[in-house]
Short mmCIF file of the C-alpha atoms (twelve columns), coordinates in Angstrom:
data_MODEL
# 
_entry.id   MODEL 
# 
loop_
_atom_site.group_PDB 
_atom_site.id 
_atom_site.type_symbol 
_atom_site.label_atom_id 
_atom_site.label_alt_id 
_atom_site.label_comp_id 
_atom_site.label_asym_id 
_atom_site.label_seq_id 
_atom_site.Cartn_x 
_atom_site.Cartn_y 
_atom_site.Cartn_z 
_atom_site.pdbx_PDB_model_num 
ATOM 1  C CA . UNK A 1  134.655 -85.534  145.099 1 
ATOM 2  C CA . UNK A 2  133.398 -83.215  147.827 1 
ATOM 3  C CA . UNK A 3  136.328 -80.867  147.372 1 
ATOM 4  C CA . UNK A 4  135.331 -80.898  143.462 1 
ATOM 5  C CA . UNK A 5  131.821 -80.392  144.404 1 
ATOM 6  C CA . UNK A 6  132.674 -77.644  146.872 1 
ATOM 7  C CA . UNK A 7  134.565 -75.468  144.344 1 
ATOM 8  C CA . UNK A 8  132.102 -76.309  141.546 1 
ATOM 9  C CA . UNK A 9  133.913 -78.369  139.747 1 
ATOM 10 C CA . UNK A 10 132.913 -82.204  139.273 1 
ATOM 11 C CA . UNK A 11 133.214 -83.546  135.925 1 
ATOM 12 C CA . UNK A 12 130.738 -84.663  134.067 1 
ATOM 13 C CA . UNK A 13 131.215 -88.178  134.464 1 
ATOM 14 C CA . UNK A 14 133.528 -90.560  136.889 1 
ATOM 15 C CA . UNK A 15 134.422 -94.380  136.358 1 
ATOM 16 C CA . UNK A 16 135.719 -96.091  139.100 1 
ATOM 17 C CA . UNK A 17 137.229 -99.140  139.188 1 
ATOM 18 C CA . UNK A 18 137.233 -101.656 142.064 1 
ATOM 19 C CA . UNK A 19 139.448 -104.949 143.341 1 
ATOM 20 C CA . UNK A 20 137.583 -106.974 146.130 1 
ATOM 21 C CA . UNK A 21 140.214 -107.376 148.744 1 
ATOM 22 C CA . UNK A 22 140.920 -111.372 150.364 1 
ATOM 23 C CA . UNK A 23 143.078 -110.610 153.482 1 
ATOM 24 C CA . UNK A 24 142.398 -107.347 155.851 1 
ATOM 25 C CA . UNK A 25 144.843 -108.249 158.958 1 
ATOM 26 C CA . UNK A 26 147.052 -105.754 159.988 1 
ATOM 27 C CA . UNK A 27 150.840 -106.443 158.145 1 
ATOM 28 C CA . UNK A 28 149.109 -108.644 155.921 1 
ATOM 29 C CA . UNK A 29 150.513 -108.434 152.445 1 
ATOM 30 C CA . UNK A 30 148.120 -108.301 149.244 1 
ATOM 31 C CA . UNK A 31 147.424 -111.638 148.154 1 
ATOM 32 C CA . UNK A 32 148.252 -113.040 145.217 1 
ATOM 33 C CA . UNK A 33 145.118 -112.950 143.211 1 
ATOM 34 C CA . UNK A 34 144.731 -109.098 144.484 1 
ATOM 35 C CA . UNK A 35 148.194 -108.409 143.291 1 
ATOM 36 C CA . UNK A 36 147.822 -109.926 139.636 1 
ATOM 37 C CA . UNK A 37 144.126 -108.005 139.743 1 
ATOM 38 C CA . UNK A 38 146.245 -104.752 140.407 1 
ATOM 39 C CA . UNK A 39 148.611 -105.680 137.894 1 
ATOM 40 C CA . UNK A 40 146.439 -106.097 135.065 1 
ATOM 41 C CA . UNK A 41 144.459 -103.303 135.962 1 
ATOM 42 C CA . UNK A 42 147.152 -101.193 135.728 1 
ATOM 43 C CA . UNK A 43 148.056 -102.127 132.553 1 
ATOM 44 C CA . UNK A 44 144.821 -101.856 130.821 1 
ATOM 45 C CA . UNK A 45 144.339 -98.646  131.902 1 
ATOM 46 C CA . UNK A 46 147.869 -97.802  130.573 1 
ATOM 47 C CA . UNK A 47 146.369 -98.876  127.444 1 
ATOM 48 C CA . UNK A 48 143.331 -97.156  127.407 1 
ATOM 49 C CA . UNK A 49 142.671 -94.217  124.854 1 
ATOM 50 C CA . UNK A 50 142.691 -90.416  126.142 1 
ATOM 51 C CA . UNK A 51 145.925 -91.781  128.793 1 
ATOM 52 C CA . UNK A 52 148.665 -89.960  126.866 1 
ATOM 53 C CA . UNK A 53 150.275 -93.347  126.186 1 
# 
């Protein structure tokens, strides 16, 4: 965002989307809740109009 705001260019808006994180040890492997969050995540944006799919 401050690169796009540097050269003038944000867009008008910006969603974000967010997974709250269980384990934050160094090595530590995404848990499984996390993973199926990403997973789903992934394929509703997939799904989502304006994606190209």
């Amino acid at each position: 965002m401050e690169t796009a705001w540097a050269l003038g260019a944000l867009p008008q808006s910006l969603t974000v989307y967010g997974i709250e994180g269980q384990e934050f040890g160094a090595g530590t492997a995404l848990s499984e809740p996390v993973a199926r969050a990403a997973e789903r995540l992934v394929a509703l944006l997939a799904d989502a109009p304006g994606t190209g799919n």
